[in-house]
N, C-alpha and C positions, 0 to 999 in steps of 0.2 A: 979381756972381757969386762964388760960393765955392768954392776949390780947394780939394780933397783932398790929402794926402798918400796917394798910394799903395803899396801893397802892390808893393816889388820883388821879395821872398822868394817869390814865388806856389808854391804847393805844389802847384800844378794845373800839368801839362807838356804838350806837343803828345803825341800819339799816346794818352792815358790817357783810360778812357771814365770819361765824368759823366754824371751825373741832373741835367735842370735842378727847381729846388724852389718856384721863384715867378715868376710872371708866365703868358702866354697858352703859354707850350706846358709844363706844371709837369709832373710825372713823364715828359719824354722824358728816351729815353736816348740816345746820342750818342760821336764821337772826336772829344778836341779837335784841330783841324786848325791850328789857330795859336794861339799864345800871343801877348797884347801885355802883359810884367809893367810896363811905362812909364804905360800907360793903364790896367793892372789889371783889363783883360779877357780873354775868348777868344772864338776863332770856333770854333761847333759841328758840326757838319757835319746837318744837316737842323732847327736849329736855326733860330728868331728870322728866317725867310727874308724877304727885299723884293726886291719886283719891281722891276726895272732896267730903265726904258725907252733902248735907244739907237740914237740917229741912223745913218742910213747914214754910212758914210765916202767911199765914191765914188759919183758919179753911177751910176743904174743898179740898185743894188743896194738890199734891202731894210731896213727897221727891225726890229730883235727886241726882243721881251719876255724880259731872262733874269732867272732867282732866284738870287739871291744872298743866301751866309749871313751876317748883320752881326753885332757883336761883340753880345757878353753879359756884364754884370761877375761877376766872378769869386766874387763875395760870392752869386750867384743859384746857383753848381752846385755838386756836391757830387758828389768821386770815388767811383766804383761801386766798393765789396770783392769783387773775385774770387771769393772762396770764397763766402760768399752772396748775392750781386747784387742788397745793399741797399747806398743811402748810406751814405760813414762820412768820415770825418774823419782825415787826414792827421797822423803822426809821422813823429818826424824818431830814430831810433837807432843807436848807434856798433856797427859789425860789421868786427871789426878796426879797420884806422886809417883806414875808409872810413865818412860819411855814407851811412845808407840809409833811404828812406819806406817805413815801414812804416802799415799802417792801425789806425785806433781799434778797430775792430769785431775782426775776428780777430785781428789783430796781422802779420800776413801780409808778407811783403816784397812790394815794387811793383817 
């Protein structure tokens, strides 16, 4: 098996909406609900869903089916620009003696 080196820098944050760009759900849009920059992915919130089968815990009671959103690498989405609510691609520029993301497309602060 071959391990990656991943992405700790992730430029993608919890709460920031993404477009996913590949795979079975490609143009949703989405809030990331968790970041993993260790695994170099995220969970999306109606994103990449699986069905979870689970047992009862006590007698008596029943089994559910619930969805659950699993992770997606992070190399598959791409932060949505505010100002026109297309993909764009993440900078990083100095605004005073503070780092700020700003976006490719407008240049917009995030």
């Amino acid at each position: 098996m071959i391990r990656y080196a991943h992405n700790k820098n992730m430029k993608i944050r919890k709460d920031d909406n993404v477009m996913v760009l590949t795979g079975k759900d490609r143009g949703k849009m989405g809030k990331v609900t968790r970041a993993l920059p260790s695994e170099g992915k995220v969970v999306v919130a109606g994103v990449n869903v699986r069905k979870i089968h689970k047992r009862p815990s006590r007698s008596g009671q029943k089994g559910q089916i619930i969805d659950q959103a699993s992770p997606i690498d992070v190399s598959n989405v791409s932060l949505v620009d505010p100002k026109t609510n297309k993909p764009t691609r993440v900078g990083v520029k100095m605004s005073g003696d503070k780092k700020v993301r700003v976006t490719k497309r407008s240049g917009e602060e995030i």
